[in-house]
C-alpha positions, -999 to +999 in steps of 0.1 A: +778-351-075+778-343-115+792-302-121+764-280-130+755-282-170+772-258-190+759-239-216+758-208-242+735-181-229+703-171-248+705-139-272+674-124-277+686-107-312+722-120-335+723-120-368+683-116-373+671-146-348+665-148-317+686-179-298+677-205-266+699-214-244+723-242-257+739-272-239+778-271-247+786-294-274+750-290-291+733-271-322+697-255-322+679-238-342+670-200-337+639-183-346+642-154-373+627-123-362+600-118-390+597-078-378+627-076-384+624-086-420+642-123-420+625-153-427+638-190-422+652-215-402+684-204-381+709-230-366+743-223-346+765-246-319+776-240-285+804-251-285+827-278-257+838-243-238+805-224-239+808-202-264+788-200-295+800-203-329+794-190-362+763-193-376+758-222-400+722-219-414+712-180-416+683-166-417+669-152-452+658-114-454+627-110-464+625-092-498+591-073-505+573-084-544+577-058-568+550-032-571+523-028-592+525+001-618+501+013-639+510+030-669+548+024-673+558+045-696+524+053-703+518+023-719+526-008-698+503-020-665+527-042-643+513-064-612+524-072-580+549-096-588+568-118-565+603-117-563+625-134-585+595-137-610+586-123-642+553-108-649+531-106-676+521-072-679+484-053-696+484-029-722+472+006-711+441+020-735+454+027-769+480+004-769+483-033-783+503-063-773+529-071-806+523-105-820+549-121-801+530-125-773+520-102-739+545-080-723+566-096-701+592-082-672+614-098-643+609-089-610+648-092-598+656-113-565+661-081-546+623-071-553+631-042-578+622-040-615+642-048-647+638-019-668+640-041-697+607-051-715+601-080-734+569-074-761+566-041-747+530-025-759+524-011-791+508+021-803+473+006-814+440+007-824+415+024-798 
């Protein structure tokens, strides 16, 4: 008669994902708990003696796009922007793109804004 299979108990939260049951000696994949805010695909072994091991693909937190603004410093309309991006952003009314082109802005990885502006807005005609 074969010994009962061994394995590495479920968990139903580590590390953002949620985890099967695992064979000894095997790797699966977990599933990232998206209301939780991560994103991805999670892996991690059981290991020989039933007990899992570090994780070796994580999952990714899920970073929220940079909000719209209207009228940064009264001049500058910014959109949603996804992370890691850079927007082009609108003059506001009495104000004029320079020549060098439209206003432009990065939305960092993290999903804030870079309060630096390149071709910020102008003072213009109305």
């Amino acid at each position: 008669m074969l010994p009962p299979a061994r394995y590495c108990p479920a968990q139903e939260q580590y590390e953002g994902a949620s985890w099967p049951n695992a064979t000894v000696g095997t790797t699966v994949q977990g599933t990232c708990i998206e209301e939780n805010g991560f994103t991805g695909l999670a892996s991690r072994s059981c290991s020989e003696s039933a007990v899992w091991g570090p994780i070796i693909t994580p999952c990714s937190l899920i970073v929220p796009d940079c909000p719209p603004i209207i009228g940064y410093l009264g001049r500058t309309n910014w959109p949603s922007t996804k992370a890691g991006n850079t927007a082009t952003g609108s003059c506001a009314i009495g104000y004029t793109a320079p020549e060098a082109g439209p206003p432009q802005r990065e939305c960092y990885a993290n999903g804030t804004w870079n309060s630096r502006v390149t071709n910020d807005c102008e003072v213009g005609a109305w």
